[in-house]
Biopython code that builds the backbone (N, CA, C, O; Angstrom):
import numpy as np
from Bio.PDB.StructureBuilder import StructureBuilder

atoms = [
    (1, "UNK", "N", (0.836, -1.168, 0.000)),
    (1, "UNK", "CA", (0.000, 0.000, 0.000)),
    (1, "UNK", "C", (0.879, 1.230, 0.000)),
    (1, "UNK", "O", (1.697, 1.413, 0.902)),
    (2, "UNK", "N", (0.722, 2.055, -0.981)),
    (2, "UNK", "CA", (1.182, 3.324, -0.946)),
    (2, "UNK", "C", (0.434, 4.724, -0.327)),
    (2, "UNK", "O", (-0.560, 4.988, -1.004)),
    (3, "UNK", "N", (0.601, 5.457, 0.519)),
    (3, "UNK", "CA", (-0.001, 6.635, 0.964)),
    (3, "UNK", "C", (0.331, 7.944, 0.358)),
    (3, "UNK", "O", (0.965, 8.687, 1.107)),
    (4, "UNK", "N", (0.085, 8.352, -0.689)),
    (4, "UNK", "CA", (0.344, 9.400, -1.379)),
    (4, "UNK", "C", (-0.213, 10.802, -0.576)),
    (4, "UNK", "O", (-1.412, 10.883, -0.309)),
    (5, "UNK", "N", (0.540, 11.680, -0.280)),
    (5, "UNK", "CA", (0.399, 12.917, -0.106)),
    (5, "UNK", "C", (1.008, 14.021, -0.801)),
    (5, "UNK", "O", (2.064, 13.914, -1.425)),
    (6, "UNK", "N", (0.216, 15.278, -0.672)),
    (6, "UNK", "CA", (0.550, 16.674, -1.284)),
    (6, "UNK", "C", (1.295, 17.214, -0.490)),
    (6, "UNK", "O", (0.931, 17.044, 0.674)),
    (7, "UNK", "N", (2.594, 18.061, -0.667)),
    (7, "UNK", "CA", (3.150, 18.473, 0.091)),
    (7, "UNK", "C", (2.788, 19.507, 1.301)),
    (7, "UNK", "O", (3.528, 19.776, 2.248)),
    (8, "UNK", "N", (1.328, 20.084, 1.026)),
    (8, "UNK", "CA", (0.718, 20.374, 1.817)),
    (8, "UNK", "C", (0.592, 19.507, 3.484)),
    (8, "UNK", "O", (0.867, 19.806, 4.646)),
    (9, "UNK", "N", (0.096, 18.475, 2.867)),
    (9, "UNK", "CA", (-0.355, 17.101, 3.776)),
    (9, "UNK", "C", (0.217, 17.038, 4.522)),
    (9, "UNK", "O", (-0.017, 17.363, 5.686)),
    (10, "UNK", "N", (1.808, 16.282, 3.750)),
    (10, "UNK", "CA", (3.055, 15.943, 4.338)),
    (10, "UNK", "C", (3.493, 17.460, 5.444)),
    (10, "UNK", "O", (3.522, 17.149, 6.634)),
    (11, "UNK", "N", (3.680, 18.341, 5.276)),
    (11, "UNK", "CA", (3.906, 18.872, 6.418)),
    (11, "UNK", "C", (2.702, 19.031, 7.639)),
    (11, "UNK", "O", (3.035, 19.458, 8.745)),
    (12, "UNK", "N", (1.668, 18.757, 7.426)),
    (12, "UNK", "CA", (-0.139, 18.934, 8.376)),
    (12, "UNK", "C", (0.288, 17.669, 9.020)),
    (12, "UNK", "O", (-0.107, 17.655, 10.186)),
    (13, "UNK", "N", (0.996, 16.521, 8.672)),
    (13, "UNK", "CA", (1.142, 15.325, 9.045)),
    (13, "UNK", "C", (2.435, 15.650, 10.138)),
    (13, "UNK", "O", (2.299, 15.244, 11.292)),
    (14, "UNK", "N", (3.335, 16.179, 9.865)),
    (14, "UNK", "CA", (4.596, 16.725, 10.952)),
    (14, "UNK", "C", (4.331, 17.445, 11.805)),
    (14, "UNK", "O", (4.849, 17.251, 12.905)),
    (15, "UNK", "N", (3.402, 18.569, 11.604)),
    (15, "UNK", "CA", (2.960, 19.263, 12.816)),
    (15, "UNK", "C", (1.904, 18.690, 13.158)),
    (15, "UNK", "O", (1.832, 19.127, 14.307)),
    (16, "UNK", "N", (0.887, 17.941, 13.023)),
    (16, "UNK", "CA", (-0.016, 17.255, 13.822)),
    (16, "UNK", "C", (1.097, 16.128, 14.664)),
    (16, "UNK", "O", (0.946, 16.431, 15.848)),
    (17, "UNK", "N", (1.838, 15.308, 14.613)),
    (17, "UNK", "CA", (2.472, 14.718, 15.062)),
    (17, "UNK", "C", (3.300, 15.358, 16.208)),
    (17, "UNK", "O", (3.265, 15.056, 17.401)),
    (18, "UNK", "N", (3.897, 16.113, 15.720)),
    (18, "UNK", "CA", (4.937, 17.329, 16.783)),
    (18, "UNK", "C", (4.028, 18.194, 18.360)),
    (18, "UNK", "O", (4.505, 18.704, 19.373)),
    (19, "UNK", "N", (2.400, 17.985, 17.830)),
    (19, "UNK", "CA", (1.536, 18.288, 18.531)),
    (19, "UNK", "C", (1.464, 17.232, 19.489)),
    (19, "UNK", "O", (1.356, 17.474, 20.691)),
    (20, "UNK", "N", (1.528, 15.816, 18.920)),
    (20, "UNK", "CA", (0.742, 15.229, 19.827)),
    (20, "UNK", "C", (2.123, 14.915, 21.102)),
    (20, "UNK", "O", (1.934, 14.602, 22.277)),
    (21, "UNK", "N", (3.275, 15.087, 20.518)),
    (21, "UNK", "CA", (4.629, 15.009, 21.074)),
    (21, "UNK", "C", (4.382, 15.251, 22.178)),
    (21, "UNK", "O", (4.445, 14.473, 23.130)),
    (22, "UNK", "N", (3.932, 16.862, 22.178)),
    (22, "UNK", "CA", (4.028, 17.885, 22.915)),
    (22, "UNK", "C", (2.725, 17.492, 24.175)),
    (22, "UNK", "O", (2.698, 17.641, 25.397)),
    (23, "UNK", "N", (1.893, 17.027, 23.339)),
    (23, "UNK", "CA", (0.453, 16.819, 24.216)),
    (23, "UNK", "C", (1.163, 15.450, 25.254)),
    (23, "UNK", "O", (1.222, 15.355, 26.480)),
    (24, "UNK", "N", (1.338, 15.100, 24.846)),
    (24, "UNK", "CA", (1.822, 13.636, 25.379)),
    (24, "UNK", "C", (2.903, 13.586, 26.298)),
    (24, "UNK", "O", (3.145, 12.694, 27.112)),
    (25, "UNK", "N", (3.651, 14.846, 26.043)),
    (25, "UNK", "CA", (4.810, 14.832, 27.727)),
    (25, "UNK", "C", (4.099, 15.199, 28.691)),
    (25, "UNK", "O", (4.364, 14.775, 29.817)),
    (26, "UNK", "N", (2.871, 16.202, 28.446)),
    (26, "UNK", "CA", (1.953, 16.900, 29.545)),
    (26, "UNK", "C", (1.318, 15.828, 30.062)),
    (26, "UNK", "O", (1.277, 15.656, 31.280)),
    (27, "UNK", "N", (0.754, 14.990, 29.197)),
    (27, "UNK", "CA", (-0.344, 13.845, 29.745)),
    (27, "UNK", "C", (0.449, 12.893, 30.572)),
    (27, "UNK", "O", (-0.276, 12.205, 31.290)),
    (28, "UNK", "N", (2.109, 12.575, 30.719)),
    (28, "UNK", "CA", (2.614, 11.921, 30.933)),
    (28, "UNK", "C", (3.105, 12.349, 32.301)),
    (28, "UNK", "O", (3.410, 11.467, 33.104)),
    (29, "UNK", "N", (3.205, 13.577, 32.623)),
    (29, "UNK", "CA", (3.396, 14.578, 33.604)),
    (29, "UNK", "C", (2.382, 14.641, 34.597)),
    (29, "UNK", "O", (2.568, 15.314, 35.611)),
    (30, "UNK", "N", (1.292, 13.986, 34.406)),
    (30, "UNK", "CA", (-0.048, 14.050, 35.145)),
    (30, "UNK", "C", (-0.590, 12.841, 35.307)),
    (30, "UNK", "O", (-1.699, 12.684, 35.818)),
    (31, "UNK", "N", (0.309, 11.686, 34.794)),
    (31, "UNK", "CA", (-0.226, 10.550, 34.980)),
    (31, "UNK", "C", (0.290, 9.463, 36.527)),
    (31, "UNK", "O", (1.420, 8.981, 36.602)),
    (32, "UNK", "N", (-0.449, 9.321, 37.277)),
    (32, "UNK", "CA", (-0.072, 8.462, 38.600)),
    (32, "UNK", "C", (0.106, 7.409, 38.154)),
    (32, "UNK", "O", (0.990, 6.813, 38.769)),
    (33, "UNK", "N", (-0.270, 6.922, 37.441)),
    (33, "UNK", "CA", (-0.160, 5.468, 37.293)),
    (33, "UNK", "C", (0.909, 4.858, 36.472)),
    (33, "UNK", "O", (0.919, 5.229, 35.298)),
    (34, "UNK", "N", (1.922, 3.900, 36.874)),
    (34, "UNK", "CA", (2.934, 3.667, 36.890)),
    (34, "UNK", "C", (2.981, 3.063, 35.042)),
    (34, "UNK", "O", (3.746, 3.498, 34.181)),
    (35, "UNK", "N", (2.112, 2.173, 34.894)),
    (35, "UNK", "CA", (2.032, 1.324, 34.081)),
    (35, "UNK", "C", (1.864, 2.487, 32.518)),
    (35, "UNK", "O", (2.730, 2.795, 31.699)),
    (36, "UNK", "N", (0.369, 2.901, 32.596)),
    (36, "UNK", "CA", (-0.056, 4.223, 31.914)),
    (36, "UNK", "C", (1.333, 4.638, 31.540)),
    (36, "UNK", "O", (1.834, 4.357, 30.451)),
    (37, "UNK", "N", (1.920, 5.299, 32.457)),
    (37, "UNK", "CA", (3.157, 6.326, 32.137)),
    (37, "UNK", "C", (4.193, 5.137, 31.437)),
    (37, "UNK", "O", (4.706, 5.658, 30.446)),
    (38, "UNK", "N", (4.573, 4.026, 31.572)),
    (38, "UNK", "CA", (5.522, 3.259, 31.053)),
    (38, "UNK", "C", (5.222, 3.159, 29.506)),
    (38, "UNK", "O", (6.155, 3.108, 28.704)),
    (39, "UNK", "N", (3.824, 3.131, 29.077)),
    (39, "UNK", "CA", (3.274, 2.985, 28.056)),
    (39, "UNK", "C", (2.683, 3.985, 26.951)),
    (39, "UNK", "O", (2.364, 3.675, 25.804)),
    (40, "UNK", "N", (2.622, 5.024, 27.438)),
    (40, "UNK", "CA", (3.115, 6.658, 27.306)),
    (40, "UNK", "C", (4.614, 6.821, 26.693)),
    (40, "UNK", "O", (4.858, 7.065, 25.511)),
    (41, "UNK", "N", (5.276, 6.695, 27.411)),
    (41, "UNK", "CA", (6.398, 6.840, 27.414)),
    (41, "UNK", "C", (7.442, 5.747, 25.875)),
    (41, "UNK", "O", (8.375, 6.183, 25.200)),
    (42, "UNK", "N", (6.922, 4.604, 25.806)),
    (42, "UNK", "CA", (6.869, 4.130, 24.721)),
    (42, "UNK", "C", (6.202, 4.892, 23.565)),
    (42, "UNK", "O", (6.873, 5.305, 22.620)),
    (43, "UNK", "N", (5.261, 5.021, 23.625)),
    (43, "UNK", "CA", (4.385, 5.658, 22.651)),
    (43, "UNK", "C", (5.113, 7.039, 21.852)),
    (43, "UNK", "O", (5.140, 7.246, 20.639)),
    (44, "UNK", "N", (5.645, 7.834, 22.882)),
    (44, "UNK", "CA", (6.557, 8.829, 22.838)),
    (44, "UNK", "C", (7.450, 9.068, 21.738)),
    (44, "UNK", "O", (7.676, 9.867, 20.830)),
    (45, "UNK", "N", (8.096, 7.334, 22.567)),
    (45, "UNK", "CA", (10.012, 7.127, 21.679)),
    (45, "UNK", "C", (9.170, 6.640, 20.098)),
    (45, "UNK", "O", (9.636, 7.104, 19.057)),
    (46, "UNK", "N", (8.222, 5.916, 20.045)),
    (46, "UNK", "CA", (7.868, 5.687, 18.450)),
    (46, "UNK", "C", (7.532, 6.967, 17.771)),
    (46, "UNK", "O", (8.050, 7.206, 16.680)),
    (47, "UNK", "N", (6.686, 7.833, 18.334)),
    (47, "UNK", "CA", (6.265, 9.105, 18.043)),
    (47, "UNK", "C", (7.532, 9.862, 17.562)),
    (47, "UNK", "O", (7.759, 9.935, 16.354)),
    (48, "UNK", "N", (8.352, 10.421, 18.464)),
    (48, "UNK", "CA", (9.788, 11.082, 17.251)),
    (48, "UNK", "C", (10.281, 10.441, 17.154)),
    (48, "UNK", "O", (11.319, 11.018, 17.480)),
    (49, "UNK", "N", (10.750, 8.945, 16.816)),
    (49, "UNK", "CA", (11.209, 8.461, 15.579)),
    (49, "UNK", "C", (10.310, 8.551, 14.483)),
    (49, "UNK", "O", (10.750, 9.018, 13.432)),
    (50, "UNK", "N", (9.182, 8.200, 14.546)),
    (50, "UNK", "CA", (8.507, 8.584, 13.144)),
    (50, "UNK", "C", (8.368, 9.782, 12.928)),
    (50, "UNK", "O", (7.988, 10.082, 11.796)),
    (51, "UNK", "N", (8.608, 10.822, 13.862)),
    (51, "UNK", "CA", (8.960, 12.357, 13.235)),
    (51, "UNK", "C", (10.199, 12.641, 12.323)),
    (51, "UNK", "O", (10.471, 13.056, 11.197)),
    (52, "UNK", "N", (10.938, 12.062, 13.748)),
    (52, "UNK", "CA", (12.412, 12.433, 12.880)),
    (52, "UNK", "C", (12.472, 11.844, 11.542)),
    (52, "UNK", "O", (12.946, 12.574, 10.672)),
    (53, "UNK", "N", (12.057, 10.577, 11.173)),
    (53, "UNK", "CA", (12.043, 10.301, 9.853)),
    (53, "UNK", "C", (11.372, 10.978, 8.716)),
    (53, "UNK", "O", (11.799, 11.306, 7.609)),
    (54, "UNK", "N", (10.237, 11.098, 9.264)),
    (54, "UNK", "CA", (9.188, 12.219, 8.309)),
    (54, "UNK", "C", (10.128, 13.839, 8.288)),
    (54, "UNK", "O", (10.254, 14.463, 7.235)),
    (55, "UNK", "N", (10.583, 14.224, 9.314)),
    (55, "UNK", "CA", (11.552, 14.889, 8.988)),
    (55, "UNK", "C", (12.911, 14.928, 8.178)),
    (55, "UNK", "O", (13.552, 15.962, 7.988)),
    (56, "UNK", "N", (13.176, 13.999, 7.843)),
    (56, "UNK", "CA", (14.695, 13.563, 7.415)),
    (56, "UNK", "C", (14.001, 13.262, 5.575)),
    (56, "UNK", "O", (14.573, 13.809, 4.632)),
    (57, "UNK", "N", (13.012, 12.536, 5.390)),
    (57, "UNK", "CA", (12.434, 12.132, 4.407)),
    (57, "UNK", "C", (12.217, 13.359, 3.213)),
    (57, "UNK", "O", (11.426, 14.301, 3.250)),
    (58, "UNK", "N", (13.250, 12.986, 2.101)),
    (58, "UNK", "CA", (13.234, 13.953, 0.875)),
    (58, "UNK", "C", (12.379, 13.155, -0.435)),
    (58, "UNK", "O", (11.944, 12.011, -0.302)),
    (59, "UNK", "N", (12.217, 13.988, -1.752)),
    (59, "UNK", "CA", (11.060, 14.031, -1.837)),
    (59, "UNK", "C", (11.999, 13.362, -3.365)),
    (59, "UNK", "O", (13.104, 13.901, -3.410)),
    (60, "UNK", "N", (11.840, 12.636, -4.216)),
    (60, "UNK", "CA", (12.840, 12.038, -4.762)),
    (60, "UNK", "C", (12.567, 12.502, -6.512)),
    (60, "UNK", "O", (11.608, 11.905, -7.000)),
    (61, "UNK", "N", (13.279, 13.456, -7.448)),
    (61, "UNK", "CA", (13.316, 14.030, -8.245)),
    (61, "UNK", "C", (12.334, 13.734, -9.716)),
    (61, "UNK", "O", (11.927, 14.465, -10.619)),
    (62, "UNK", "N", (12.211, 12.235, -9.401)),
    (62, "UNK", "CA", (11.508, 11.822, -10.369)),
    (62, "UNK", "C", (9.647, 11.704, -10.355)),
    (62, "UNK", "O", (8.798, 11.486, -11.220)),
    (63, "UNK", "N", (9.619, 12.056, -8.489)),
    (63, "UNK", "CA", (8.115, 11.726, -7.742)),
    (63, "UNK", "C", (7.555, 13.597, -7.741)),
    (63, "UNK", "O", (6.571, 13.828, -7.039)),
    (64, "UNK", "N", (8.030, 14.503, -8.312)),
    (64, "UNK", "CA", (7.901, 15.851, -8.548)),
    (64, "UNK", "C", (6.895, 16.322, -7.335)),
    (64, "UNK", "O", (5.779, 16.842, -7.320)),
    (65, "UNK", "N", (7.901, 15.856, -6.241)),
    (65, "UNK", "CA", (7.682, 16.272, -5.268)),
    (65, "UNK", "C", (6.440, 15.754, -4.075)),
    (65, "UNK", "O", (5.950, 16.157, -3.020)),
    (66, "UNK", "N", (6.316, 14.532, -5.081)),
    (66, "UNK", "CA", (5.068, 13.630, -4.052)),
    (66, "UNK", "C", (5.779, 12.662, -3.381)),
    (66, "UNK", "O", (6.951, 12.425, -3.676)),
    (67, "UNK", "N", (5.147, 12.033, -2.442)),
    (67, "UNK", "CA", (5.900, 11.432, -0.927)),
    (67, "UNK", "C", (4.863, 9.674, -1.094)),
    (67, "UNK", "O", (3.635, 9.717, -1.019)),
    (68, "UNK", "N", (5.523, 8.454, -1.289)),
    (68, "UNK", "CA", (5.330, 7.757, -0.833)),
    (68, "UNK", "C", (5.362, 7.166, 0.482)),
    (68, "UNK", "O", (6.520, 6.949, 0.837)),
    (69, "UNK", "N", (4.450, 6.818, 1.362)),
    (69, "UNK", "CA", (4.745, 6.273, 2.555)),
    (69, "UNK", "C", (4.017, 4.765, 2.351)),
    (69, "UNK", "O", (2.831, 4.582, 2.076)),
    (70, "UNK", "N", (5.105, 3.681, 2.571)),
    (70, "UNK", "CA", (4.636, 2.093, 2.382)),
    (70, "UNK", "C", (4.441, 1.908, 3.724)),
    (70, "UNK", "O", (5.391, 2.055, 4.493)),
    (71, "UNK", "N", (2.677, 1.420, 4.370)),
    (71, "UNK", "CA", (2.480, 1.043, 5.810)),
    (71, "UNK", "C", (2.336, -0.488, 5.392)),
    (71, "UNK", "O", (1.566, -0.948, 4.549)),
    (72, "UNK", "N", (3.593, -1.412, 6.467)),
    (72, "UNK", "CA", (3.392, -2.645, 6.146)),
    (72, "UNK", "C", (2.232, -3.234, 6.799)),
    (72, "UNK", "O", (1.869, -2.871, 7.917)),
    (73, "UNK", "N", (1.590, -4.217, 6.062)),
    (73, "UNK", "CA", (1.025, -5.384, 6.717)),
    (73, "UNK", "C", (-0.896, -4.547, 6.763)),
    (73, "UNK", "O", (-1.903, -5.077, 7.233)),
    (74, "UNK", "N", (-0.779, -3.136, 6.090)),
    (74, "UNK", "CA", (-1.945, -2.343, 5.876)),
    (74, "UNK", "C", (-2.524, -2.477, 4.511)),
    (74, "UNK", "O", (-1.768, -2.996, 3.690)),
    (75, "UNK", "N", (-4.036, -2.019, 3.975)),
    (75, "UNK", "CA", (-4.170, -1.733, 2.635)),
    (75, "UNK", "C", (-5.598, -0.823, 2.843)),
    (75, "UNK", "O", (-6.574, -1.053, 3.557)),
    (76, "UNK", "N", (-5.358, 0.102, 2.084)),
    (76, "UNK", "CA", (-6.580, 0.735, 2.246)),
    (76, "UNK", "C", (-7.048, 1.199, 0.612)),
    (76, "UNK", "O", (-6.208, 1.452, -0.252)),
    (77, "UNK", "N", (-8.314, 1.247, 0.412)),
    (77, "UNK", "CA", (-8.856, 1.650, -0.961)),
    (77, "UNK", "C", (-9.203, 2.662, -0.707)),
    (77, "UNK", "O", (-9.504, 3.093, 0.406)),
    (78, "UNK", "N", (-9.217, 3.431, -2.166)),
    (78, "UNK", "CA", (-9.441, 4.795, -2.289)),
    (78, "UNK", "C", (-10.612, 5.175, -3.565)),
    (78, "UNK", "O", (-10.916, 6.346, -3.796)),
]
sb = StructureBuilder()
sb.init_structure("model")
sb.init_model(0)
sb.init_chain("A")
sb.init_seg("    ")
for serial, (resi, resn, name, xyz) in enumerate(atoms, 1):
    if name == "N":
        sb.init_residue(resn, " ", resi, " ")
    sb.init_atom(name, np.array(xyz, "f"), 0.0, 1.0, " ", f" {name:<3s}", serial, name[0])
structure = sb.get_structure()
């Protein structure tokens, strides 16, 4: 499955993400519960790595500026 986005997208997709970053140290900051927060806290470390990649991710000369993203083991119709 390929996820095609407009470069529009692709950045709405980095700052929605960078949001939830942000939402998610607060929620993690307020959480008593030991387990919750361990699992949070995971959630986190996947969260900017898939930023940083979506960050790092260039746009390849021949795709005129459109962004494949392959989600394994997914398929969705359009």
């Amino acid at each position: 499955m390929a996820l095609e986005l407009a470069p529009q997208d692709f950045e709405l997709l980095k700052r929605v993400l960078d949001r939830y970053v942000s939402d998610l140290r607060m929620e993690i900051a307020d959480t008593d519960k030991a387990e919750w927060r361990k699992e949070m806290h995971a959630d986190e470390d996947r969260a900017k790595n898939l930023l940083a990649q979506l960050s790092a991710a260039q746009p390849e000369p021949e795709t005129q500026g459109e962004l494949r993203i392959v989600i394994r083991g997914f398929a969705v119709a359009f």
